[in-house]
Structures are given as structure tokens and as C-alpha cells.
PLY file of the C-alpha trace (Angstrom):
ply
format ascii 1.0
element vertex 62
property float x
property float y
property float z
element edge 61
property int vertex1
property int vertex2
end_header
-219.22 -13.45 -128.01
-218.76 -10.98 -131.42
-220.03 -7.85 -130.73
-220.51 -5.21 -133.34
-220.86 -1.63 -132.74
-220.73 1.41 -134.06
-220.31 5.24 -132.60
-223.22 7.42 -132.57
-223.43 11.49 -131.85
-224.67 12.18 -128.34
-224.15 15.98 -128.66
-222.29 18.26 -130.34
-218.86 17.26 -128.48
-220.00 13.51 -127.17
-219.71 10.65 -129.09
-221.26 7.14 -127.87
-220.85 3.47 -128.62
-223.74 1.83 -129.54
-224.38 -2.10 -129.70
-225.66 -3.16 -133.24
-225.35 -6.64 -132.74
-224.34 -9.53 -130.54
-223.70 -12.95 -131.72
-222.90 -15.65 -129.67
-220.03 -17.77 -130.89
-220.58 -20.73 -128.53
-217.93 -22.98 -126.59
-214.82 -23.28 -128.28
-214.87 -20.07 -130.01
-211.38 -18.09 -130.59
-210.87 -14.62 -130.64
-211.10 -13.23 -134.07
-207.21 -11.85 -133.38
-205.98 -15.18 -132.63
-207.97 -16.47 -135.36
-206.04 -14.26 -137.26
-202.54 -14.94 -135.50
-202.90 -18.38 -136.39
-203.91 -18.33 -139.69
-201.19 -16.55 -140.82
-198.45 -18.44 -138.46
-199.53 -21.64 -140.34
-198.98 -19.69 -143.68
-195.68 -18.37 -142.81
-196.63 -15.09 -142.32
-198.75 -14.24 -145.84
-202.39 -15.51 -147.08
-202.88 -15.58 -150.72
-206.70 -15.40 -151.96
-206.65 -18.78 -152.44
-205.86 -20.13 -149.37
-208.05 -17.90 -147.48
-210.56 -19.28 -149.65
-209.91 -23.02 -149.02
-209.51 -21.98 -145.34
-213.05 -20.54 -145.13
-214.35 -23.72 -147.26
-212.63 -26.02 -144.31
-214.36 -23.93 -141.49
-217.74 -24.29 -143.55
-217.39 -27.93 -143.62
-216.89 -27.76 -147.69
0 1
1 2
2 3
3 4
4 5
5 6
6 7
7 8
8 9
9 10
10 11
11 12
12 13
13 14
14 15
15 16
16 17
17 18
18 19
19 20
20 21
21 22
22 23
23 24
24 25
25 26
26 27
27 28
28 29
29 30
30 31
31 32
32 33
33 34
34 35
35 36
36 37
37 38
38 39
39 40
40 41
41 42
42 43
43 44
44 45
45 46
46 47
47 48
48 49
49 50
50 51
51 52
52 53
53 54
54 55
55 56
56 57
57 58
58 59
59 60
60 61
């Protein structure tokens, strides 16, 4: 599950989180942290432009 939120004034001292969207990432789905953790452990630690962009075309089936 990806949740996004956002905070929102309640009152003049309050602040709330509201839910802006859900999205349901179905079985199998990684955290976007680990996502992260392991993109960059495969890189050795840096991402150039490039192969963040060849790693989004793998995950888009391109």
C-alpha cells in the first residue's frame, strides 16, 4: 500500500494529516525505502541519470 498525504490546518495551533491518496501496490510489492536500498547497493552506492533511467525502463517492461 502507497499512501500519500499531506498536513492540513485544524486550528490555529493543530495541524492534521490528511489522506490524498491510496494506491494499492499488490502482492510482491517492496517498500519504496528498500526499493531504494537496493537500487543503490547494486550500483555501489551512486545512480547516475542514466541508469535510473534504464532501471525505470526494466520495471516498465521496456
Amino acid at each position: 500500500m502507497l499512501v500519500f498525504r499531506y498536513n492540513e490546518k485544524a486550528s490555529a495551533t493543530k495541524n492534521v494529516r490528511a489522506l490524498a491518496h491510496l494506491m494499492d501496490l499488490g502482492d510482491g510489492a517492496i517498500a519504496v525505502n528498500l526499493a531504494k536500498k537496493t537500487l543503490l547497493d547494486d550500483a555501489g552506492g551512486a545512480v547516475s541519470v542514466e541508469q535510473l533511467q534504464q532501471a525505470l525502463a526494466r520495471l516498465r517492461g521496456e
